[in-house]
KOLMARKOL-627879 format. One record per atom (N, C-alpha, C): residue number from 0; residue in one letter; chain; atom name; x, y negated, z negated. Coordinates in nm, 4 decimals. Each point is the difference from the previous one (the first is absolute). Layout:
// KOLMARKOL-627879
+-----+---------+--------+-------+----------+----------+----------+
! num ! residuo ! cadena ! atomo !        X !        Y !        Z !
+-----+---------+--------+-------+----------+----------+----------+
! NUM !       A !      A !    CA !        X !        Y !        Z !
...
+-----+---------+--------+-------+----------+----------+----------+
***
This chain:
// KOLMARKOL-627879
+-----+---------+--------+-------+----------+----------+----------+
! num ! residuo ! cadena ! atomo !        X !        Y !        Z !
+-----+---------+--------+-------+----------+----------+----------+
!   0 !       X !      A !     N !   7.6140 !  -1.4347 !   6.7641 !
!   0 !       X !      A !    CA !  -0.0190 !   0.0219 !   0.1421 !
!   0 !       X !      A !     C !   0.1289 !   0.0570 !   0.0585 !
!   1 !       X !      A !     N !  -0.0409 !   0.0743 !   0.0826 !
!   1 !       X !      A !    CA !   0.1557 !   0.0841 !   0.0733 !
!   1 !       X !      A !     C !   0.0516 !  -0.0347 !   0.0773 !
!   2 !       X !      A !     N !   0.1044 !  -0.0102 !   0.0432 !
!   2 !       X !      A !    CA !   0.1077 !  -0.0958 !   0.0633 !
!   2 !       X !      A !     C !   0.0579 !   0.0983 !   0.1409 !
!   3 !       X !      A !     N !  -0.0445 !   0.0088 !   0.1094 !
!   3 !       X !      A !    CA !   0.0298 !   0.0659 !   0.1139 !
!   3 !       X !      A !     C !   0.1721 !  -0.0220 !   0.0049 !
!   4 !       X !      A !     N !   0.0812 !   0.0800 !   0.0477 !
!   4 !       X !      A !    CA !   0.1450 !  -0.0177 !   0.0711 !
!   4 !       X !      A !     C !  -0.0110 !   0.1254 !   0.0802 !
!   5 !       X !      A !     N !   0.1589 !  -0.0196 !   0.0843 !
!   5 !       X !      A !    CA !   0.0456 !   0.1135 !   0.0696 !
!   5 !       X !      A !     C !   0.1181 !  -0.0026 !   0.0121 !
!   6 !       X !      A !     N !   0.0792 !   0.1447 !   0.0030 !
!   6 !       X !      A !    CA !   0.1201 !  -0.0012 !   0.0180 !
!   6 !       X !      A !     C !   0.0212 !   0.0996 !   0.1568 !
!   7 !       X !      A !     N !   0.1038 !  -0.0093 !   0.0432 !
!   7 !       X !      A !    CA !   0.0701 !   0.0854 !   0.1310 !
!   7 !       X !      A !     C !   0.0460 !   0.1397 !  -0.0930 !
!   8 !       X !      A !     N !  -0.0343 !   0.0761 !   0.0863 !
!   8 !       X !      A !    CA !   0.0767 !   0.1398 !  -0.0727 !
!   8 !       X !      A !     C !   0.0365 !   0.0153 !   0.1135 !
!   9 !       X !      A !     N !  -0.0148 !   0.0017 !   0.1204 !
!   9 !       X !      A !    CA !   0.1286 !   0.0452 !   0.0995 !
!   9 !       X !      A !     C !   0.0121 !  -0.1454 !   0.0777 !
!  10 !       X !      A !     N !   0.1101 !   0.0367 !   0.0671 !
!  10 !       X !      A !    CA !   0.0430 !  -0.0569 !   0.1374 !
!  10 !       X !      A !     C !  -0.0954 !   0.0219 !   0.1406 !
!  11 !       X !      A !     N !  -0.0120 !  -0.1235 !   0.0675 !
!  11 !       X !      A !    CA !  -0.0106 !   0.0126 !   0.1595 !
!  11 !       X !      A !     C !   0.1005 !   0.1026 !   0.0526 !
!  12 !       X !      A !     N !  -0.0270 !   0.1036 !   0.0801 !
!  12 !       X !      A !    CA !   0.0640 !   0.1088 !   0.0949 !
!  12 !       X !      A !     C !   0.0304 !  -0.1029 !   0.1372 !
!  13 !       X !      A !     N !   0.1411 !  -0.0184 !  -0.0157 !
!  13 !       X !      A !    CA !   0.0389 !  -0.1092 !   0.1261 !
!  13 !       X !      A !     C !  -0.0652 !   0.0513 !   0.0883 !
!  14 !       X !      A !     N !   0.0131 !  -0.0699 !   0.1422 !
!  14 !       X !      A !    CA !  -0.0438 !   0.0783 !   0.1034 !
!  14 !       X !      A !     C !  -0.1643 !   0.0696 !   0.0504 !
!  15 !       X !      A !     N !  -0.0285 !   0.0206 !  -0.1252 !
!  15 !       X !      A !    CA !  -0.1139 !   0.0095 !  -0.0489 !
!  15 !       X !      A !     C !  -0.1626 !  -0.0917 !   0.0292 !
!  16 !       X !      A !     N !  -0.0443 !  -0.0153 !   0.1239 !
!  16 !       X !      A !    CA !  -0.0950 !  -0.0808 !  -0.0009 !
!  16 !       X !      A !     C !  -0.1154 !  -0.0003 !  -0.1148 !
!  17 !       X !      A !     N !  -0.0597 !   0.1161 !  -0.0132 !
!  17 !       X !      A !    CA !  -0.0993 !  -0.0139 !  -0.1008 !
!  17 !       X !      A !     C !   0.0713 !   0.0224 !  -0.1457 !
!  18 !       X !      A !     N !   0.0872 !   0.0326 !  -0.0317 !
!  18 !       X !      A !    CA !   0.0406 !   0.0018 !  -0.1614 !
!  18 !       X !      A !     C !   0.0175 !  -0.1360 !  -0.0510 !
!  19 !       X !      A !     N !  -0.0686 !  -0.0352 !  -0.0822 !
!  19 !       X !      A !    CA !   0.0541 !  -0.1149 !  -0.0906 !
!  19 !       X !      A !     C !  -0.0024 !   0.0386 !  -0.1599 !
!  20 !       X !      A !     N !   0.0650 !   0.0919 !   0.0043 !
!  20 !       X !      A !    CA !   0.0191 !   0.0483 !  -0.1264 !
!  20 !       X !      A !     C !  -0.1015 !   0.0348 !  -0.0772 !
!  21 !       X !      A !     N !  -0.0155 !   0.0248 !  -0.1350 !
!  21 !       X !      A !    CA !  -0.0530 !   0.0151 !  -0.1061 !
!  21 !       X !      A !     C !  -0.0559 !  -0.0988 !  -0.1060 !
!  22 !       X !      A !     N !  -0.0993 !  -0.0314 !  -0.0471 !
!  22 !       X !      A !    CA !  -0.0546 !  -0.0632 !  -0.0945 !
!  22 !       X !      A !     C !  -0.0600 !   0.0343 !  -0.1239 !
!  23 !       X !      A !     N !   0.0330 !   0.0021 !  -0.1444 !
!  23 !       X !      A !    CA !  -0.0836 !   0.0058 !  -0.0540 !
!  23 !       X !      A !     C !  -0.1022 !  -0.0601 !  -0.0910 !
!  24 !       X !      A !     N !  -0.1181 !  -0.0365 !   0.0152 !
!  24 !       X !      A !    CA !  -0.0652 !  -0.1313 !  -0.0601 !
!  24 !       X !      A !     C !  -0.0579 !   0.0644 !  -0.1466 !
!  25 !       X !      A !     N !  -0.0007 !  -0.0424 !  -0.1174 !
!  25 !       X !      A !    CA !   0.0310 !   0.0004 !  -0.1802 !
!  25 !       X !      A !     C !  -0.0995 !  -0.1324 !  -0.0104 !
!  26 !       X !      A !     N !  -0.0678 !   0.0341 !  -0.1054 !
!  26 !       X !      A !    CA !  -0.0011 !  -0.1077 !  -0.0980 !
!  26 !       X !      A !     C !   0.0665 !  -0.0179 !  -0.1419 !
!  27 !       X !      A !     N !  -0.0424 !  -0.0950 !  -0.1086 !
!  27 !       X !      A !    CA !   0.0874 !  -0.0278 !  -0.1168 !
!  27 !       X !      A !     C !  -0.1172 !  -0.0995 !  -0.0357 !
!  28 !       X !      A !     N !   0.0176 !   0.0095 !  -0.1828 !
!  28 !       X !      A !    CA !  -0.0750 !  -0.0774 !  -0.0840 !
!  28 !       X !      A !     C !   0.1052 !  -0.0526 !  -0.0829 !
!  29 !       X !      A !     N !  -0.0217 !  -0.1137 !  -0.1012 !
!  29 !       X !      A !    CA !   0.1082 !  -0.0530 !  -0.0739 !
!  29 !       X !      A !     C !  -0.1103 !  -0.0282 !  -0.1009 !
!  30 !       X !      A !     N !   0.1008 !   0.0459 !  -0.1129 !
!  30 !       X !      A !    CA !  -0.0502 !  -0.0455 !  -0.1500 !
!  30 !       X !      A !     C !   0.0830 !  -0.0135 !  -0.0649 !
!  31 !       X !      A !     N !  -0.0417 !  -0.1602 !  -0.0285 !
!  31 !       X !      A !    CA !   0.1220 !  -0.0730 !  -0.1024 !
!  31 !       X !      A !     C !   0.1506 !   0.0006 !   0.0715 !
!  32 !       X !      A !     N !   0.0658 !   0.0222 !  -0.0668 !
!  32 !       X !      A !    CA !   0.1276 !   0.0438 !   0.0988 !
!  32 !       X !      A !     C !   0.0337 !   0.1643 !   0.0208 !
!  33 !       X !      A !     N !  -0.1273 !   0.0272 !   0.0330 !
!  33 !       X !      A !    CA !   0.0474 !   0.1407 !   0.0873 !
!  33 !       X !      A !     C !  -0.0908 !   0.0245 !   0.0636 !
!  34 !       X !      A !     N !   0.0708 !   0.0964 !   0.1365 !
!  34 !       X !      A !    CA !  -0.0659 !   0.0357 !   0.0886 !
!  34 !       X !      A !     C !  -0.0175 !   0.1562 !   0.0630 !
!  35 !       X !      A !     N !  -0.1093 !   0.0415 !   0.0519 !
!  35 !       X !      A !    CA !  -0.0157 !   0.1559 !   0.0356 !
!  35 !       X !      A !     C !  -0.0783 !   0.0130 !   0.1088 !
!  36 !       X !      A !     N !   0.0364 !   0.0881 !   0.1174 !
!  36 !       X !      A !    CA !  -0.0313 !  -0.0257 !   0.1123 !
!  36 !       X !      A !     C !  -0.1597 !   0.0739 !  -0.0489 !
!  37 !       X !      A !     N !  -0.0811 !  -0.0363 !   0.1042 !
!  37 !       X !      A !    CA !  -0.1497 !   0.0152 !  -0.0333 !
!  37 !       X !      A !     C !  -0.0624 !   0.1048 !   0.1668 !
!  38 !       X !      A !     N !  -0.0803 !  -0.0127 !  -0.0232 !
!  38 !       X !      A !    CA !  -0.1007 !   0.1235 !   0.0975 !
!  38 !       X !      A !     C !  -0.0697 !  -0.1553 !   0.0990 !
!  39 !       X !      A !     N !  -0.1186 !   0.0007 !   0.0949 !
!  39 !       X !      A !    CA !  -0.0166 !  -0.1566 !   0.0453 !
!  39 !       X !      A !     C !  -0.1041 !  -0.0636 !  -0.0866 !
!  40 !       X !      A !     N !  -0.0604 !   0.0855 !  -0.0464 !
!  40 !       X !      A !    CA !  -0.0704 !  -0.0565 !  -0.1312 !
!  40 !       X !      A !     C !   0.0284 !  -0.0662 !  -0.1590 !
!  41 !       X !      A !     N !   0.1272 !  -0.0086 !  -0.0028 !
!  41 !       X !      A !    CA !   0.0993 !  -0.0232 !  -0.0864 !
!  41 !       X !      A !     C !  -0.0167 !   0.0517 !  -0.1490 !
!  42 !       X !      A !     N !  -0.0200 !   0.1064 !   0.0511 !
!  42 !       X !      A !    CA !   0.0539 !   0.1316 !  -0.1285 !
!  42 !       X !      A !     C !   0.1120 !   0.0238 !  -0.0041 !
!  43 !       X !      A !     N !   0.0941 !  -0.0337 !  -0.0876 !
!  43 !       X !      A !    CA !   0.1471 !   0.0458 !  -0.0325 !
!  43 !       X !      A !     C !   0.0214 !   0.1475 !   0.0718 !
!  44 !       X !      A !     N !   0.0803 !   0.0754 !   0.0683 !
!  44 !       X !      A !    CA !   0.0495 !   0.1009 !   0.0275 !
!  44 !       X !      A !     C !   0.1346 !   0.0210 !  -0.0771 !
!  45 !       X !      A !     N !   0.0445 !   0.1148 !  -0.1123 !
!  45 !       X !      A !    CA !   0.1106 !   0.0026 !  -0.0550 !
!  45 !       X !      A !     C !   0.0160 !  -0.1154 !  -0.1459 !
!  46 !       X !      A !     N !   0.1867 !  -0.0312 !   0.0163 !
!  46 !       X !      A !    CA !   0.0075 !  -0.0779 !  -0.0918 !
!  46 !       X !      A !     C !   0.0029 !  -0.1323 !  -0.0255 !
!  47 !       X !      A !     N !  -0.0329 !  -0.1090 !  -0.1293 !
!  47 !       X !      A !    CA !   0.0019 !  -0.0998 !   0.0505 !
!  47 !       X !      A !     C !   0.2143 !  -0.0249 !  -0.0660 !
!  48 !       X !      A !     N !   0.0594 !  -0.0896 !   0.0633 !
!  48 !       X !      A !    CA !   0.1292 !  -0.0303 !   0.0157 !
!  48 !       X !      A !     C !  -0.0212 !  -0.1564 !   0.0335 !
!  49 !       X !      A !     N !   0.1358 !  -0.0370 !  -0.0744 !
!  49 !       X !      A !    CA !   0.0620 !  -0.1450 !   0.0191 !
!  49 !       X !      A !     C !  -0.0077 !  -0.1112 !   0.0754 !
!  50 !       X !      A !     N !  -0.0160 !  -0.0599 !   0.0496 !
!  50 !       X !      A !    CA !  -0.0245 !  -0.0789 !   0.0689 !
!  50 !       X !      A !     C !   0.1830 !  -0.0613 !   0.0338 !
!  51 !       X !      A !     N !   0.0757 !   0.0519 !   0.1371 !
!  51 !       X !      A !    CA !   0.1601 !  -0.0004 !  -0.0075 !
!  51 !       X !      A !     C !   0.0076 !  -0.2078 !   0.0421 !
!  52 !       X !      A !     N !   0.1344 !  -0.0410 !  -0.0586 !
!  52 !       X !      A !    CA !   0.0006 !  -0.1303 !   0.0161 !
!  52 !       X !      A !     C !  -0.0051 !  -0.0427 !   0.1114 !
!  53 !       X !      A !     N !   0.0153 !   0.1062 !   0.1365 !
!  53 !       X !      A !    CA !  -0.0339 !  -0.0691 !   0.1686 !
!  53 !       X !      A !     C !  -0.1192 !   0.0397 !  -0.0034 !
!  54 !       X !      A !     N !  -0.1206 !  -0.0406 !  -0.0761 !
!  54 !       X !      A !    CA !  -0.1033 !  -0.0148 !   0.0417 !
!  54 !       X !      A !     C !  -0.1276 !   0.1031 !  -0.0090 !
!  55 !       X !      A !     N !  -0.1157 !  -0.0009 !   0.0115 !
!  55 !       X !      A !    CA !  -0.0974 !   0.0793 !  -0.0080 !
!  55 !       X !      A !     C !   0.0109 !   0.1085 !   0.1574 !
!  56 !       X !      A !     N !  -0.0458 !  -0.0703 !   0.1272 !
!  56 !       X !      A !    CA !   0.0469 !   0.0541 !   0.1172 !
!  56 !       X !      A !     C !   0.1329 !   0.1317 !  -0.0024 !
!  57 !       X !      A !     N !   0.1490 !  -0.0565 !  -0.0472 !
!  57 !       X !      A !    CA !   0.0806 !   0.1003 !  -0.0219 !
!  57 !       X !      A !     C !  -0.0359 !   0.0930 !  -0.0790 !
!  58 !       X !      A !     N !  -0.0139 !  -0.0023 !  -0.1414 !
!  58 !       X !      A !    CA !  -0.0784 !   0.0758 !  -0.0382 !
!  58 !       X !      A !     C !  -0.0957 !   0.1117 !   0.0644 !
!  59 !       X !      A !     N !  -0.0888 !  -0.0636 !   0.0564 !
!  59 !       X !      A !    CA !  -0.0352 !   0.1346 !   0.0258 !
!  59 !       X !      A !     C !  -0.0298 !   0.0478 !   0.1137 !
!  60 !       X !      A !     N !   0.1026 !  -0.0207 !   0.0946 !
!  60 !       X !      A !    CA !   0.1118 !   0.0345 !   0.1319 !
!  60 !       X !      A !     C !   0.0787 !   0.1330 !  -0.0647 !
!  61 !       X !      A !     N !   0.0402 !  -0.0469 !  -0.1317 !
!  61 !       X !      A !    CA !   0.1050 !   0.0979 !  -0.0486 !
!  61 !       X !      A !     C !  -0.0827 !   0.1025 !  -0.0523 !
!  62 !       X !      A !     N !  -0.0932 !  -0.0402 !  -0.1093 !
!  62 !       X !      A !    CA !  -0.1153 !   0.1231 !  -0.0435 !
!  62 !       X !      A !     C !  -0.0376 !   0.1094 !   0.1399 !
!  63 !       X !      A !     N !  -0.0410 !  -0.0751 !   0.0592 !
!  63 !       X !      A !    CA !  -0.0784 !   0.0922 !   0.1397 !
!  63 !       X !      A !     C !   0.1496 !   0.1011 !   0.0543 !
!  64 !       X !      A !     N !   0.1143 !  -0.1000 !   0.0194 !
!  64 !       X !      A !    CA !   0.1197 !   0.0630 !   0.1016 !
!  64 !       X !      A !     C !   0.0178 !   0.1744 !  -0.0989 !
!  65 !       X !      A !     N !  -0.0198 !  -0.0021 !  -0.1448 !
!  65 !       X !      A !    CA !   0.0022 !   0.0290 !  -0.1057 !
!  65 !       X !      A !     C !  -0.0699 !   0.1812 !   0.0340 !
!  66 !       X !      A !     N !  -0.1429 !  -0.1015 !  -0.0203 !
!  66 !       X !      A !    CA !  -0.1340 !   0.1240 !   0.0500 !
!  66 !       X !      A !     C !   0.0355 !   0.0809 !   0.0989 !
!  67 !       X !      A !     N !   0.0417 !  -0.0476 !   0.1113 !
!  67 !       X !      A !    CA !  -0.0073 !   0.0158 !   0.1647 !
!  67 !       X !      A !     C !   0.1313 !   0.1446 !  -0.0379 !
!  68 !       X !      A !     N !   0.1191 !  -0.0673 !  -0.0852 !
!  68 !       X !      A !    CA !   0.1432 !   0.0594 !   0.0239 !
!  68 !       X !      A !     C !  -0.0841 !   0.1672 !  -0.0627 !
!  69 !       X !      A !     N !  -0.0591 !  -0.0322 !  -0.1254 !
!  69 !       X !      A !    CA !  -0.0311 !   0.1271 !  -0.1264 !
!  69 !       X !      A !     C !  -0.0686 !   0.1093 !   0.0860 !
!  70 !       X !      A !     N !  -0.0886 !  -0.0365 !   0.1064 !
!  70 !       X !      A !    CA !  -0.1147 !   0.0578 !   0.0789 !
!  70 !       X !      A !     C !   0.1066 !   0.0704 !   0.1143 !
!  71 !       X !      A !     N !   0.0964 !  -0.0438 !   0.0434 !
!  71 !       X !      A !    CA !   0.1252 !   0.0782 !   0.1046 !
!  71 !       X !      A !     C !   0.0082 !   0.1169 !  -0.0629 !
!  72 !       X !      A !     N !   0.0192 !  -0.0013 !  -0.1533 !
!  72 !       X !      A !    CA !   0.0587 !   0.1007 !  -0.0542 !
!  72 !       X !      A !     C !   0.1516 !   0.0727 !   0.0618 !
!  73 !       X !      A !     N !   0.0891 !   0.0351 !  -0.0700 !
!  73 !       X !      A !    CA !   0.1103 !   0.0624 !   0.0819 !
!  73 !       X !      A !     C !   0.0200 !   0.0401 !   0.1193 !
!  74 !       X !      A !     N !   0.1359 !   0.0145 !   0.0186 !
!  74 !       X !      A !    CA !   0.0075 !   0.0886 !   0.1676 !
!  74 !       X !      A !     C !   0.0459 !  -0.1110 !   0.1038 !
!  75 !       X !      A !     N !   0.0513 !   0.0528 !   0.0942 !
!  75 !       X !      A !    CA !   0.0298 !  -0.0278 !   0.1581 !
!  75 !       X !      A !     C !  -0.0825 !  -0.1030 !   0.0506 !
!  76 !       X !      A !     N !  -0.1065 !  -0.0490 !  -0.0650 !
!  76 !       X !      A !    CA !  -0.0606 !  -0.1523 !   0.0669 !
!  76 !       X !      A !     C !  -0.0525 !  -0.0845 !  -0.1438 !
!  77 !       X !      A !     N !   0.1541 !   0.0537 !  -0.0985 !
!  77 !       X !      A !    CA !  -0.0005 !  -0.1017 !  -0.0922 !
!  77 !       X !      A !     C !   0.0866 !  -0.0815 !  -0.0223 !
!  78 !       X !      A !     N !  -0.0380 !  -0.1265 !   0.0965 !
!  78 !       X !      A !    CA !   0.1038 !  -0.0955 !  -0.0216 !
!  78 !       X !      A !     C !  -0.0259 !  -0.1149 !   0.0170 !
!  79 !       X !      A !     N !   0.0710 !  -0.1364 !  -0.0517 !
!  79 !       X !      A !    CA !  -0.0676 !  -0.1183 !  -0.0178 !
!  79 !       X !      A !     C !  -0.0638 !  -0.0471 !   0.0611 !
!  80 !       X !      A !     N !  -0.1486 !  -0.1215 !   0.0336 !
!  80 !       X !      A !    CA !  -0.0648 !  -0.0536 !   0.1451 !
!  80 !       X !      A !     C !   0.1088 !  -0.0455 !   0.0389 !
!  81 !       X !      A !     N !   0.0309 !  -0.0391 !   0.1125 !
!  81 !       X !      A !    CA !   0.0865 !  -0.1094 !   0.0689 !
!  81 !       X !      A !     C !  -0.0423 !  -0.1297 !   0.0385 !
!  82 !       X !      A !     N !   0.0484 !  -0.1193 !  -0.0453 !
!  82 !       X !      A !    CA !  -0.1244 !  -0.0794 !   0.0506 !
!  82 !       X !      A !     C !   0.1407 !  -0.1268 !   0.0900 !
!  83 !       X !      A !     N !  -0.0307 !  -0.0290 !   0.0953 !
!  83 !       X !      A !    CA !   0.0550 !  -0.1132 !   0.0822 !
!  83 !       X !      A !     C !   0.0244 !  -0.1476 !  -0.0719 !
!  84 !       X !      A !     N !   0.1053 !  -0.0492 !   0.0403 !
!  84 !       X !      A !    CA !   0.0903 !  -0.1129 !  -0.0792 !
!  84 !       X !      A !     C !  -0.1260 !  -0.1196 !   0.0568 !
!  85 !       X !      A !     N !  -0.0800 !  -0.0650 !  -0.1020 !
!  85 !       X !      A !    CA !  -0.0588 !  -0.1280 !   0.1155 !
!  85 !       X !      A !     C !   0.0316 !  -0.1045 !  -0.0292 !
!  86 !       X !      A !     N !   0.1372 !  -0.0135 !  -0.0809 !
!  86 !       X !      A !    CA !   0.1029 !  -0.0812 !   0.0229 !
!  86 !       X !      A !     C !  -0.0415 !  -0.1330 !  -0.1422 !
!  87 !       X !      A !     N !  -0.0854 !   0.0489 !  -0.0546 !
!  87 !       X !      A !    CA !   0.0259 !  -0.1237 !  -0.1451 !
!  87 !       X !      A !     C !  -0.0425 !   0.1438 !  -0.1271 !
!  88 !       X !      A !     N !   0.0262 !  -0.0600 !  -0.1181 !
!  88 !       X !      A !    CA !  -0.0216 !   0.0289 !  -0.1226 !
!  88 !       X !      A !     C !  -0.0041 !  -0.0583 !  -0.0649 !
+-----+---------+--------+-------+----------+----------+----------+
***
């Protein structure tokens, strides 16, 4: 069964009444100890990969941040998401 998440790809535009940034919502399947983000029907999309020791969730936060970065492709609006300090890790 496929496992819904989401990550921020942008920032709130201060000042900004209607911006609250960017979202993008992914799923992910796990087998055994590995995991590969999935379609919502939980068909694997891509490869399956490791399962990292912070967890299934990180994992594939990082897979997707991964996808998201490859799909920028080069150039002048290629550069890391930015994401806001929310103060634990």
């Amino acid at each position: 069964m496929p496992v819904p998440f989401y990550i921020f790809t942008s920032k709130p535009v201060a000042g900004v009444a209607d911006d609250a940034g960017s979202v993008e919502e992914a799923w992910y399947v796990v087998k055994g100890k590995e995991l590969a983000l999935s379609d919502a029907a939980g068909d694997p999309i891509g490869d399956w990969g490791p399962i990292e020791e912070r967890g299934t969730l990180f994992t594939a936060r990082q897979a997707l941040r991964q996808r998201l970065a490859a799909k920028r492709g080069p150039g002048p609006d290629h550069r890391p998401i930015q994401y806001r300090d929310v103060g634990w890790r």
